[in-house]
C-alpha positions in Angstrom: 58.1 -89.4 -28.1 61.0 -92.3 -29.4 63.0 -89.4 -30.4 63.5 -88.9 -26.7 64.5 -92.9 -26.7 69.0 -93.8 -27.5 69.2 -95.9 -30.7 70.1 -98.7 -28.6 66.9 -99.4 -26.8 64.5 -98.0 -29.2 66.0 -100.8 -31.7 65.1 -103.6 -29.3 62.6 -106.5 -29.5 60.5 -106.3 -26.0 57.9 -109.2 -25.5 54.1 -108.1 -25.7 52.4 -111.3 -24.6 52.5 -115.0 -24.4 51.1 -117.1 -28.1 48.9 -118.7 -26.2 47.2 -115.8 -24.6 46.4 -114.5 -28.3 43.6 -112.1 -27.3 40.1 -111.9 -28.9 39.7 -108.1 -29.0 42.5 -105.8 -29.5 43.9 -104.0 -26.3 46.0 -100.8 -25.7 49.4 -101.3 -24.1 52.2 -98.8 -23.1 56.3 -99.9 -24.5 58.9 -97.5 -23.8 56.4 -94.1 -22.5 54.8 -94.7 -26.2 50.9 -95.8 -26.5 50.9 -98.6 -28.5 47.8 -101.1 -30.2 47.6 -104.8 -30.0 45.1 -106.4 -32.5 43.4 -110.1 -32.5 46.0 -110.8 -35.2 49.7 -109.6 -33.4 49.3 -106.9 -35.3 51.0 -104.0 -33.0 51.0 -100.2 -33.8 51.6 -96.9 -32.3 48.6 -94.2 -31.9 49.7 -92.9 -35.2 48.4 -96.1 -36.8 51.9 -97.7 -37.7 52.7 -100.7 -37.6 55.9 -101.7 -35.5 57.8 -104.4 -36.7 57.3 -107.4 -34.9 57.6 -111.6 -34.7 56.8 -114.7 -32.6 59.5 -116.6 -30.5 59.9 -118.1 -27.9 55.9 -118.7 -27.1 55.7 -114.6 -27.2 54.7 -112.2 -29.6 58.0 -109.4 -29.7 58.0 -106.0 -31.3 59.8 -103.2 -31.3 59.4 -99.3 -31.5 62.9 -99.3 -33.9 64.8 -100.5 -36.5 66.2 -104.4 -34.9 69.4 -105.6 -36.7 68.1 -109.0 -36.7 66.2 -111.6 -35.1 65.8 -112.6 -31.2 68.8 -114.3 -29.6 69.4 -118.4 -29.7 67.7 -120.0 -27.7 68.0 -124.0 -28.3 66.6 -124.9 -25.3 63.0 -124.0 -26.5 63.0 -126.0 -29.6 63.9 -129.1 -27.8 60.8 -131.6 -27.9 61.1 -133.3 -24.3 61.2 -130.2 -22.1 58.4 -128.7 -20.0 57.5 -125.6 -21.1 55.7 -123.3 -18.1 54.4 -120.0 -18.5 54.0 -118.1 -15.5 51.8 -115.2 -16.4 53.3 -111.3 -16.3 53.7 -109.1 -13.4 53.5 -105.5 -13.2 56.8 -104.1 -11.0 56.9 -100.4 -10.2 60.7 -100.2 -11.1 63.4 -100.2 -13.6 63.8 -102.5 -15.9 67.5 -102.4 -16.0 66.9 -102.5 -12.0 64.5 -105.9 -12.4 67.3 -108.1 -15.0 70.1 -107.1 -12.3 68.2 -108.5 -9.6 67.7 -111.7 -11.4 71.9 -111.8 -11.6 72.4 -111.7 -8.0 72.5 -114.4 -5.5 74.0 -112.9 -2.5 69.9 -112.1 -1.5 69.1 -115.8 -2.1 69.2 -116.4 1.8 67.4 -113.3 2.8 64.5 -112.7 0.5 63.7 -116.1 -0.5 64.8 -117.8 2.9 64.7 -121.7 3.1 63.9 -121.8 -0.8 67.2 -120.5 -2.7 68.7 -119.8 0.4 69.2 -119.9 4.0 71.1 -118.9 6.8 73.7 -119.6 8.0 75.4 -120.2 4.3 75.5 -117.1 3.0 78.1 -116.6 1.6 78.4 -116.2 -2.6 81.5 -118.0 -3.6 83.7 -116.9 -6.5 82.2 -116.8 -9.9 83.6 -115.8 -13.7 81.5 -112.8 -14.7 82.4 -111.4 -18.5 80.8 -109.5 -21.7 81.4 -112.1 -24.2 82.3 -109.8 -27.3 81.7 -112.6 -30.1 77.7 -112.7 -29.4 77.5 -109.2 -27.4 76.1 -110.7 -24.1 76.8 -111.1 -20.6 77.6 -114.1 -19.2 78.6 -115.3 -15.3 79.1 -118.8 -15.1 81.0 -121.2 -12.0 78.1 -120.0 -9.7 77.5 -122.2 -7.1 75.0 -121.9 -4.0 73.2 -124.3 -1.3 69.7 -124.2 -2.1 66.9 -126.0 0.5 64.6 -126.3 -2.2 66.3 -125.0 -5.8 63.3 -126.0 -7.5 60.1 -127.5 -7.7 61.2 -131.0 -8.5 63.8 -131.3 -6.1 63.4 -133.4 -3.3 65.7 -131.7 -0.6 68.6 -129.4 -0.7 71.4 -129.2 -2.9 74.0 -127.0 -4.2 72.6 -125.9 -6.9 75.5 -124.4 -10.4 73.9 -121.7 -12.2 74.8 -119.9 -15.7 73.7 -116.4 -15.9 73.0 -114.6 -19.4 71.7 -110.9 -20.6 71.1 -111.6 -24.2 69.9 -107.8 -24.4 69.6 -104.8 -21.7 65.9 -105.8 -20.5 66.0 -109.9 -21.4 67.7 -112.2 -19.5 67.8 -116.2 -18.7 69.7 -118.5 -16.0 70.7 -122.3 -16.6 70.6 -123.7 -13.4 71.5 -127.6 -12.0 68.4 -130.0 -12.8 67.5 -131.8 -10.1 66.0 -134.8 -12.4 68.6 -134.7 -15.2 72.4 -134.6 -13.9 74.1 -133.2 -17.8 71.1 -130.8 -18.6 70.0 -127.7 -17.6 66.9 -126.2 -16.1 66.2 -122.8 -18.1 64.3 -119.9 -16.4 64.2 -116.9 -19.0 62.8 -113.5 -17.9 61.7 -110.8 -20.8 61.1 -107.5 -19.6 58.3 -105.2 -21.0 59.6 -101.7 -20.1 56.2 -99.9 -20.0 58.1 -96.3 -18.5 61.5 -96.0 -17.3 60.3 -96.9 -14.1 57.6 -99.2 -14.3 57.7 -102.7 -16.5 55.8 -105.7 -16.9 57.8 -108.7 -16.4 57.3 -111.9 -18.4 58.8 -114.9 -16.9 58.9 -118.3 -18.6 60.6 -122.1 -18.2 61.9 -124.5 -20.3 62.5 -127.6 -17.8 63.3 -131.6 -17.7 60.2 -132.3 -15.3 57.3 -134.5 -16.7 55.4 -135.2 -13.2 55.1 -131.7 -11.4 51.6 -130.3 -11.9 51.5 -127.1 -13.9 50.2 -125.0 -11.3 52.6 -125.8 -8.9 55.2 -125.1 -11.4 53.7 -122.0 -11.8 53.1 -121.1 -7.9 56.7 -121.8 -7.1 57.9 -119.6 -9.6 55.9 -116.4 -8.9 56.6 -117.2 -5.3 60.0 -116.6 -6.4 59.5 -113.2 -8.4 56.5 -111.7 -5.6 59.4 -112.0 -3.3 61.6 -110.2 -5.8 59.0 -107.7 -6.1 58.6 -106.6 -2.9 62.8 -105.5 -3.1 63.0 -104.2 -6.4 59.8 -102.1 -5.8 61.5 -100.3 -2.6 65.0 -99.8 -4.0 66.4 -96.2 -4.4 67.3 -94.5 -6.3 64.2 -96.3 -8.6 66.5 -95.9 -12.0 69.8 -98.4 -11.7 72.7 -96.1 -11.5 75.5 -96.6 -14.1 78.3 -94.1 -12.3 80.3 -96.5 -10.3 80.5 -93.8 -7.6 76.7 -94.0 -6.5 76.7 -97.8 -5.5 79.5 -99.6 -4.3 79.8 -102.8 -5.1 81.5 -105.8 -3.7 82.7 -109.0 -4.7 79.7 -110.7 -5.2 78.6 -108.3 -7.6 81.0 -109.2 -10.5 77.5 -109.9 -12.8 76.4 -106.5 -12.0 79.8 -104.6 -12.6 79.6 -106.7 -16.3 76.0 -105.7 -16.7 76.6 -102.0 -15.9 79.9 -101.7 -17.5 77.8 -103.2 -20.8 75.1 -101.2 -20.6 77.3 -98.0 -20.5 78.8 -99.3 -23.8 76.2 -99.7 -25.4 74.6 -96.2 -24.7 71.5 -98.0 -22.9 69.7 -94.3 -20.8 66.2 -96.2 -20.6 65.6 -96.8 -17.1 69.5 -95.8 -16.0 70.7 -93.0 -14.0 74.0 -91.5 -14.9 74.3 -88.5 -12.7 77.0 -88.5 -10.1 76.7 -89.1 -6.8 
């Protein structure tokens, strides 16, 4: 079945599971249409009894159905002692994955899906942001985005306009810096790894790295899957279910300068897994 699968994806790492959710028995799992085995020991393999390359990162244990270049993307943020690490479970989403990481990139449905959390009428508007493919580390980046939050995050006391840096590290992983609230020169980082289970259905794994010593856990937790049930409920009901990549079938507008880098990118790169590229 991975001959079916471009180079490009099939050479990915895709998260399987959190470290610290190391299971007990071994489980069957789905990556990419392909039935795949997940022993006691992060041992993962396909039906045919191979074993997939794979590695632990980023409190996740990655694989891939490929060949990977290298190792995961830098993430410095992780390693650093005094931040919060939160894991907020998976969630199963009945859509694209390509569809799910350009969701996470827009803020113009801050005040309309998650309304007086991210965003509320009547400041709507997205003001001009930088949104590039930064050729030196192949990534996309958006950064000078600004938005008025009433609650940008758990830890913040009322609302604030909240600066956010947006980077795809690869087509189906994807993180946000964003202003935090308790430390003025550091960043909050929300990362969100996508488990592309069939081109249309994924598991999402979302995790933080945050300066916040006094927030319980659970709340931590609550506020973020607030965050992403709300997502779901779009993403889930968008059509056409694959993310188009002909410019033609969606029109975007200004605000949309992180998805016209994203799409643009992925059409680069040859990424087909969970795309449409037929013509309106």
């Amino acid at each position: 079945m991975t001959e079916s699968i471009e180079a490009t994806t099939l050479n990915q790492w895709y998260p399987i599971h959190t470290l610290s959710d190391q299971p007990t028995n071994g489980y069957a799992d789905r990556l990419l249409g392909c039935d795949i085995w997940v022993s006691p020991d992060g041992v993962v393999e396909v039906s045919s009894g191979r074993a997939l390359p794979s590695l632990r990162q980023y409190r996740y244990l990655w694989a891939s159905l490929g060949r990977p270049k290298g190792g995961l993307f830098d993430l410095p943020e992780a390693l650093e002692a005094d931040r919060r690490v939160v894991e907020c479970g998976s969630v199963l989403v009945n859509a694209s994955g390509l569809r799910i990481v350009e969701n996470f990139l827009d803020m113009a449905h801050f005040p309309f899906v998650h309304t007086n959390i991210l965003g509320a009428e009547p400041d709507t508007e997205v003001r001009h942001y930088a949104a590039e493919i930064r050729r030196e580390v192949d990534e996309v980046w958006a950064t000078e985005c600004f938005f008025y939050q009433p609650q940008a995050a758990k830890s913040a006391s009322g609302g604030i306009t909240t600066e956010y840096r947006y980077r795809v590290m690869s087509p189906f992983s994807t993180l946000l810096y964003k202003t935090c609230p308790l430390a003025a020169d550091r960043w909050d980082v929300i990362c969100l790894f996508v488990q592309p289970l069939t081109p249309g259905t994924c598991r999402t794994h979302p995790i933080m790295f945050l300066i916040d010593e006094d927030s319980p856990t659970a709340e931590l937790v609550h506020f973020q899957q607030l965050i992403f049930l709300q997502d779901r409920i779009i993403l889930e009901n968008q059509r056409p279910v694959l993310l188009p990549l002909d410019p033609a079938r969606e029109i975007p507008t200004r605000a949309d300068a992180s998805s016209i880098a994203y799409r643009r990118w992925l059409k680069e790169k040859g990424v087909l897994y969970g795309a449409s590229t037929a013509a309106a």
